[in-house]
C-alpha positions, 0 to 999 in steps of 0.5 A, a space after each residue: 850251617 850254624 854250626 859252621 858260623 859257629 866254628 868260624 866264630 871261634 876261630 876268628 875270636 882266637 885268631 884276632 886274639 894274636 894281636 899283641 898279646 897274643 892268644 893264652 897258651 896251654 898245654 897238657 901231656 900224658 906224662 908216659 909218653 915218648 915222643 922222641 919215638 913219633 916219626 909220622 902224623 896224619 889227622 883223624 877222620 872226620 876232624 871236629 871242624 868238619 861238617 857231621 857228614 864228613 864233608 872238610 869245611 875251609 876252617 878244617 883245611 886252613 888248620 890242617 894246613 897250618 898243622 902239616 907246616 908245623 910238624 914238617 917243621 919239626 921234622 915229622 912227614 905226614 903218613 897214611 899209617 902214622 904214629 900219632 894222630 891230629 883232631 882240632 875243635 873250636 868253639 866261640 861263647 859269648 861272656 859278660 865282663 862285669 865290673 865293679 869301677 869307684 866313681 868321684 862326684 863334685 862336692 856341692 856345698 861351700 867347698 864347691 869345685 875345691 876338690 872331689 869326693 868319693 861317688 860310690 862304685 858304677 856297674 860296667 859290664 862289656 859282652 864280648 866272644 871268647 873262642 878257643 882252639 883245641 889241637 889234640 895228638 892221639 895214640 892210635 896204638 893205645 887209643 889215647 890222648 898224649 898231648 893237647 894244646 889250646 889257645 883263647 883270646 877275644 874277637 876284636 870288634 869288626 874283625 871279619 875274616 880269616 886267613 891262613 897267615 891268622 891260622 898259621 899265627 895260632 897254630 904256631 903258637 900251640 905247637 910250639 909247645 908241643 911235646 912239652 
């Protein structure tokens, strides 16, 4: 169960981070790989959203959902012997942003109230959940990874759910570069 709340977590951080400006983007590709080649897509088994006994969480079935509009929107079908392969992880971490920000202070003498003077620094620190969606496109013919794509970004505080239009927001937003 944890690790569902967890995964949950992750993604409701990722997918709050689509408010302006958005989730950070990136990308990496096997350089030897020709995609103009791949037709069909279908998603390993077990996804790394589901549970460990194979049993699809609603977080899993939002992504794939989000997944298939994508890429039949590219042009790709889903397929029970596909050219490549899809696996998704999330995960949600806790961070501290420390800062170190100049304060003024009043000058207390003679001149007081004329004008302010330099105070020193003032320690801020903010916790925050940074979550993060990987999506993986596997090779199942070379067993290798040819393309991942991720998203981070913040969860907004008080933000308590998680939709498919949030999901299909990111999602979008990874494989709109895919390939590339």
């Amino acid at each position: 169960m944890s690790k569902y709340i967890v995964s949950a977590a992750a993604l409701l951080a990722l997918l709050a981070a689509c408010a302006a400006p958005g989730p950070t983007v990136r990308t990496n590709v096997d350089p030897d790989s020709d995609f103009s080649r791949i037709q069909t897509f279908g998603f390993t088994k077990p996804l790394g959203t589901d549970r460990p006994n194979g049993v699809r969480t609603p977080l899993s079935k939002m992504l794939a959902s989000s997944v298939i509009r994508e890429m039949e929107g590219r042009g790709l079908r889903q397929s029970k012997n596909p050219d490549v392969l899809i696996n998704f992880f999330v995960n949600a971490e806790q961070r501290l942003d420390v800062r170190q920000v100049p304060t003024t202070t009043s000058f207390h003498g003679y001149r007081r109230g004329r004008y302010r003077t330099w105070g020193g620094y003032e320690t801020r620190v903010r916790q925050y959940t940074q979550g993060t969606l990987a999506i993986d496109v596997i090779d199942p013919a070379r067993n290798m990874l040819i393309w991942e794509g991720t998203a981070e970004g913040r969860l907004r505080d008080g933000d308590t759910g998680i939709t498919q239009e949030r999901a299909d927001e990111v999602v979008g937003a990874v494989l709109a570069k895919f390939g590339q």
